[in-house]
C-alpha positions as CSV (number, residue, x, y, z in Angstrom):
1,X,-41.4,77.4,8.6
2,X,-41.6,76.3,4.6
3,X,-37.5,75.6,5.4
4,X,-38.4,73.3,7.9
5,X,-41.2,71.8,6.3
6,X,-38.9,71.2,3.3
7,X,-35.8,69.8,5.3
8,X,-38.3,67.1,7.0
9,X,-40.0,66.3,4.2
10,X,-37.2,65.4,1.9
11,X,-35.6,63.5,5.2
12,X,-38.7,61.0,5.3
13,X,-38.5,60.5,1.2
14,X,-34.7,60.0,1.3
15,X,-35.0,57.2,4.0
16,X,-37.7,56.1,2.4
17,X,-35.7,55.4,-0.5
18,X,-32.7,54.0,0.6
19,X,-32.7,49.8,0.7
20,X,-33.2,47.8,3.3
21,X,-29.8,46.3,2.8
22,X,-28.1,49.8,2.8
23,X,-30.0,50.8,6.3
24,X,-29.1,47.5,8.1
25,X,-25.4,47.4,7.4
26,X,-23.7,49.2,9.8
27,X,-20.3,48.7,7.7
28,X,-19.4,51.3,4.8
29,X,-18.5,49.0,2.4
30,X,-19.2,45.0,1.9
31,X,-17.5,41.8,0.2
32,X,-18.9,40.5,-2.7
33,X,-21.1,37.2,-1.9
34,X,-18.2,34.5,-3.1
35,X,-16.0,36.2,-1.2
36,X,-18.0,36.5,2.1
37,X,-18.6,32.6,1.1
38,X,-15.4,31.7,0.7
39,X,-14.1,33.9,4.4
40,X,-17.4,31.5,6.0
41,X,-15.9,28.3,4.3
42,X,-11.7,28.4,4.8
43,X,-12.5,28.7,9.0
44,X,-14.8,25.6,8.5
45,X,-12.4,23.8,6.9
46,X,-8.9,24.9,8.8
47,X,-11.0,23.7,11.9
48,X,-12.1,20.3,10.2
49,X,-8.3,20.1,9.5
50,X,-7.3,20.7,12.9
51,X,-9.9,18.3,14.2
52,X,-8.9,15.5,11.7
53,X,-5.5,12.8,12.7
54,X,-5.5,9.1,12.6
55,X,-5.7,7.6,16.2
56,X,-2.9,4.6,16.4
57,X,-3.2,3.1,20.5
58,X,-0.1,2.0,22.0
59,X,1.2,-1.7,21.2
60,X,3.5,-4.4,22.9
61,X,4.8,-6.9,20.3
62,X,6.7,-8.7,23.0
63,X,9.9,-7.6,21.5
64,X,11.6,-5.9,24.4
65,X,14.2,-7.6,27.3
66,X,11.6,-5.7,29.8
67,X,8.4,-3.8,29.6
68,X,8.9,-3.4,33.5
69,X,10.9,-0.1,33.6
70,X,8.5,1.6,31.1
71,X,6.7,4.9,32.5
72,X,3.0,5.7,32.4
73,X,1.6,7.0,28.5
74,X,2.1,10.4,28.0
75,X,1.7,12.4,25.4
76,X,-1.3,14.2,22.7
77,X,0.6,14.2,19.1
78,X,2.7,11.3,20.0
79,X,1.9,9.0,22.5
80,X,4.6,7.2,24.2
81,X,5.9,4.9,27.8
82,X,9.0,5.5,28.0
83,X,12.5,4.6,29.9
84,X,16.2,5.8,30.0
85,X,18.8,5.6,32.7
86,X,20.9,8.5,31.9
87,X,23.8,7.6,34.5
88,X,24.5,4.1,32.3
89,X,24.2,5.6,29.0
90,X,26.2,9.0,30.0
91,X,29.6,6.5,29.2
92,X,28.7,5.4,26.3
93,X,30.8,6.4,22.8
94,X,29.7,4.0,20.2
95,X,26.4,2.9,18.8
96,X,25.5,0.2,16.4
97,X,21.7,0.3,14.9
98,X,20.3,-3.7,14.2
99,X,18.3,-3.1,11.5
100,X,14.2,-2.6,12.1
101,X,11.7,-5.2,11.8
102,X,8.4,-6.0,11.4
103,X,5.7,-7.2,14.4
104,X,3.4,-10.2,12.2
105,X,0.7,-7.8,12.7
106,X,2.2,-5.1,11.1
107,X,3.8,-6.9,8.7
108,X,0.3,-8.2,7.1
109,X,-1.0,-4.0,6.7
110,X,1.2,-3.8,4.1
111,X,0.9,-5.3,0.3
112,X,4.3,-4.4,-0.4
113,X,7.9,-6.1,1.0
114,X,9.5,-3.0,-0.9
115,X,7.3,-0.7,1.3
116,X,8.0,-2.1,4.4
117,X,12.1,-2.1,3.6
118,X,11.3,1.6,3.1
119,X,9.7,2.6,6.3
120,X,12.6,0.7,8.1
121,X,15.5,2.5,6.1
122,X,13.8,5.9,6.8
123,X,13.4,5.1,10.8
124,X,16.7,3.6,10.7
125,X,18.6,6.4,9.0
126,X,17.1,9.2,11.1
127,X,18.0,7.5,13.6
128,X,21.9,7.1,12.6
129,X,21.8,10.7,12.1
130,X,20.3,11.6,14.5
131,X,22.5,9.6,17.2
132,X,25.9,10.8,14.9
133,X,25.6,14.5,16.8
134,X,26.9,12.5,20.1
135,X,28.2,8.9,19.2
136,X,30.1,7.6,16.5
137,X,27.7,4.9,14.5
138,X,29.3,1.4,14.0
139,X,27.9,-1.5,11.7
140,X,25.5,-3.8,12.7
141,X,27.2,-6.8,13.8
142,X,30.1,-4.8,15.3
143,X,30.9,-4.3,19.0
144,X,29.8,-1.1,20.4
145,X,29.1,0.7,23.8
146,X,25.0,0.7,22.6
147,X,22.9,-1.5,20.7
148,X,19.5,0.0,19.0
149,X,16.8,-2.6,18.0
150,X,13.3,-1.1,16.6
151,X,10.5,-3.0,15.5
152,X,7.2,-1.6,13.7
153,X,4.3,-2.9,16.1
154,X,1.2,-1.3,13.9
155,X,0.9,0.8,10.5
156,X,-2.5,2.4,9.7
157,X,-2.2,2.5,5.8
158,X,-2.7,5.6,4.0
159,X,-5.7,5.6,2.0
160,X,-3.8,6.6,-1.6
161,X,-7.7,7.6,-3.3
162,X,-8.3,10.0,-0.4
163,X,-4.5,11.0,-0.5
164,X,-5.0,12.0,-4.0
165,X,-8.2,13.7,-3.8
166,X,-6.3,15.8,-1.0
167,X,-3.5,16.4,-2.8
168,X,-5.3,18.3,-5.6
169,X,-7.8,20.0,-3.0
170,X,-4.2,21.4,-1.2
171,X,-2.2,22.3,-4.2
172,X,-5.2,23.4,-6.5
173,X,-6.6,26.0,-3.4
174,X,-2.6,27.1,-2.8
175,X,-2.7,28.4,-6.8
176,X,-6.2,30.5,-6.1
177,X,-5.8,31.5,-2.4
178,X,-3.1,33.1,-0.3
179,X,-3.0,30.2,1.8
180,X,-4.2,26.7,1.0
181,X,-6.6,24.5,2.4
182,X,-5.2,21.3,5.0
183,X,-5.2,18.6,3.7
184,X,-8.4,16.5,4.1
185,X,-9.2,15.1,7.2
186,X,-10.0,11.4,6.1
187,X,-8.0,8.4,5.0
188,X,-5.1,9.5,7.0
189,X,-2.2,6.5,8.2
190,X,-0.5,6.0,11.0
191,X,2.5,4.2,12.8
192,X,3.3,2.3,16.0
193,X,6.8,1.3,17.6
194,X,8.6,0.0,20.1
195,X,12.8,0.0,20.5
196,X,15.4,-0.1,23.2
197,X,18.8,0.4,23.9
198,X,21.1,-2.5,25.7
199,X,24.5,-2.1,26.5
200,X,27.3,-4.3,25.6
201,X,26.5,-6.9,28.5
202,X,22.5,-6.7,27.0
203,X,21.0,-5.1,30.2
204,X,18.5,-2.3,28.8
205,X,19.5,1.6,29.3
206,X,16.7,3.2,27.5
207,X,13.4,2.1,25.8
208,X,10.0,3.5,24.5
209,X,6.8,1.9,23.3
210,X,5.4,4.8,20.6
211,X,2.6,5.5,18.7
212,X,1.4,8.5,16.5
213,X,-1.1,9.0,13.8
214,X,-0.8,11.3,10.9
215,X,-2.9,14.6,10.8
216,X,-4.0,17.3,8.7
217,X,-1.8,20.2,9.2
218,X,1.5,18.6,9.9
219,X,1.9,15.8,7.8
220,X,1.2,16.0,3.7
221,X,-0.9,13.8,1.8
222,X,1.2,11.2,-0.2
223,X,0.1,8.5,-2.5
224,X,1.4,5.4,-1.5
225,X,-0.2,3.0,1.6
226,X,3.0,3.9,3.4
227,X,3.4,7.4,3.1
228,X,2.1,8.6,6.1
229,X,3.9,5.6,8.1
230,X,7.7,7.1,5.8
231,X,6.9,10.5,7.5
232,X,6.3,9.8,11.0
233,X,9.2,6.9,11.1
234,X,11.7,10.1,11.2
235,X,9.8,11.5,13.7
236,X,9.7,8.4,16.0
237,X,13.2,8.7,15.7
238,X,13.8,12.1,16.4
239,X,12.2,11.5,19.5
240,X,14.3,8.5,20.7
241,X,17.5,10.0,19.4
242,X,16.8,13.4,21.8
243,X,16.5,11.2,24.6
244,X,19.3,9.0,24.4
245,X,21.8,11.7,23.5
246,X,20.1,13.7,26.8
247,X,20.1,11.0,28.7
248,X,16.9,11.7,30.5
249,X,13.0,12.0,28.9
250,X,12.5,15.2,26.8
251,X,10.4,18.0,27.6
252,X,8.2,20.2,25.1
253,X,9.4,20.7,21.3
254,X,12.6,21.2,20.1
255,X,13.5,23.8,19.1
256,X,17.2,23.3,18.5
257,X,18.8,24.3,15.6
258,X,20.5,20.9,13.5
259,X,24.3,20.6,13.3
260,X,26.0,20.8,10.4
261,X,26.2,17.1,9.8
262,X,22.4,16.5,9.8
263,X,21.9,19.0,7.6
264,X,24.4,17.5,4.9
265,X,23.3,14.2,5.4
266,X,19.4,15.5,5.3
267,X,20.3,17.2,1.7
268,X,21.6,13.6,0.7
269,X,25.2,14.4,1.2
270,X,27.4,11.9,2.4
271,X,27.0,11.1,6.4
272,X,29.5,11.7,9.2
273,X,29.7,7.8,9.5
274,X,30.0,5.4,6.9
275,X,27.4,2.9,8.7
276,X,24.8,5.1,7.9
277,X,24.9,4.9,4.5
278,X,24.1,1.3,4.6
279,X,20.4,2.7,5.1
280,X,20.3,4.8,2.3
281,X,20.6,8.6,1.7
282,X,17.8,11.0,2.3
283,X,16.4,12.1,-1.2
284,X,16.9,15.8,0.5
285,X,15.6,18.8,-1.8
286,X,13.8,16.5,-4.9
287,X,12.5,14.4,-1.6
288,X,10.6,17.7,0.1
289,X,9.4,19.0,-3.2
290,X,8.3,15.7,-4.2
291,X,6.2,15.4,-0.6
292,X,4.7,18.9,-1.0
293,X,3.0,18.2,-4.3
294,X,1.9,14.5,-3.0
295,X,4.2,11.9,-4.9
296,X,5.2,9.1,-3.6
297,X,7.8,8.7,-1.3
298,X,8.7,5.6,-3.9
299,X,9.4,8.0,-6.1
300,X,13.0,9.9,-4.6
301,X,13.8,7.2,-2.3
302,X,17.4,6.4,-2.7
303,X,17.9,2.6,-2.4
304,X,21.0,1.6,0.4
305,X,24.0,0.1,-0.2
306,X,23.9,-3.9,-0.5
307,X,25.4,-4.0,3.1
308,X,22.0,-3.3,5.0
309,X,19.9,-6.6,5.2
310,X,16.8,-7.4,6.4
């Protein structure tokens, strides 16, 4: 009976010693309060990344032979109408790329002449590379099977104080955490355009009217007005490029590996066709690590050869 008496006894002290903490955790072990902080505070922000992109609306500059043949908008990332007729373009062999312009509108966004020479050159050379897996690139001016004309409808500017304060936040958090923190979801740019393809008699085979803002987890924080509008020009034209060398609208991502000429040319190597070069040379591995830590696309730009003009 004492044994008893003893056991209980010593039962009701113990609880009644232990903290209240200790007795509600139901876990055997617990973070310390900066870390638990910190767990609360990265799902908050990865979600205010996610939730953060620039919304650019679809625009007509009038620039197109026909809006007629253009399909209903489509699209969440990249919103697009678009238009190919794969029979015509299936004969085709060589391409020549007119060099892009500037809508008035668009034009008047950016401070700069140099920055808007930029966007065009990177738009224009994706583009050439892009097309150089099928067709062999001509001139501009020259005859050839295709004719590409692009022109810049809208640019949202990039915010370069908020691209800066993001550029810190991103690489400073990638130093101290296994993973870093998106980049911030405010001051973000954007980019509208519109482009077709005519055949040697000028009748259209393919067009699109396109549009896409930047956004937090896919597109790096640069400092410059225009260095949201530099990365999405190359993926405008990745998009146009996949459908004309198809020959019919694509479906879902690509997930293609590149040939071995875009990959040369992307390092800044010298392009399958010499027309190409006349937009420059992609600033390749300087070019990506100068992105990553925010510089300006200014910066590693290589300038093209005196026979582009604009």
């Amino acid at each position: 009976m004492l044994r008893q008496f003893s056991t209980a006894t010593f039962a009701r002290v113990h609880r009644r010693r232990r903290p209240d903490s200790v007795r509600s955790n139901p876990f055997p072990f617990s973070f310390p309060v900066g870390s638990r902080g910190l767990c609360l505070a990265l799902p908050v922000a990865f979600a205010m990344a996610a939730a953060g992109c620039s919304s650019v609306p679809l625009k007509e500059a009038g620039t197109l032979s026909s809006y007629g043949n253009l399909g209903a908008p489509k699209g969440k990332l990249s919103k697009s109408r678009v238009y190919v007729d794969g029979t015509r373009l299936s004969p085709a062999k060589t391409v020549s790329i007119v060099p892009t312009t500037f809508a008035f509108n668009a034009a008047t966004r950016v401070k700069s002449d140099a920055d808007r020479v930029m966007v065009a050159n990177a738009l224009d050379r994706a583009l050439c590379i892009s097309l150089s897996d099928k067709y062999q690139l001509v001139s501009a001016g020259q005859p050839a099977d295709l004719t590409i004309r692009s022109v810049v409808t809208d640019i949202v500017p990039t915010n370069k104080a908020m691209a800066g304060v993001s550029t810190v936040v991103t690489v400073g958090t990638g130093f101290m955490l296994p993973v870093s923190v998106p980049r911030l979801p405010a001051g973000l740019g954007g980019l509208a355009v519109e482009a077709e393809a005519v055949d040697s008699g000028g009748v259209q085979r393919a067009a699109i009217v396109w549009s896409r803002g930047a956004n937090s987890l896919q597109n790096n924080s640069r400092v410059s007005e225009v260095g949201d509008a530099y990365s999405l020009a190359s993926k405008f034209s990745s998009e146009f490029s996949r459908m004309l060398i198809k020959g019919k609208e694509p479906k879902g991502l690509d997930v293609s590996l590149p040939s071995g000429q875009r990959m040369k040319s992307w390092l800044g190597g010298k392009p399958k066709y010499a027309a190409c070069d006349a937009f420059g040379r992609p600033p390749g591995l300087m070019g990506a690590v100068a992105a990553k830590y925010g510089a300006p696309p200014q910066w590693t730009e290589k300038k093209p050869k005196p026979a582009a003009t604009y």
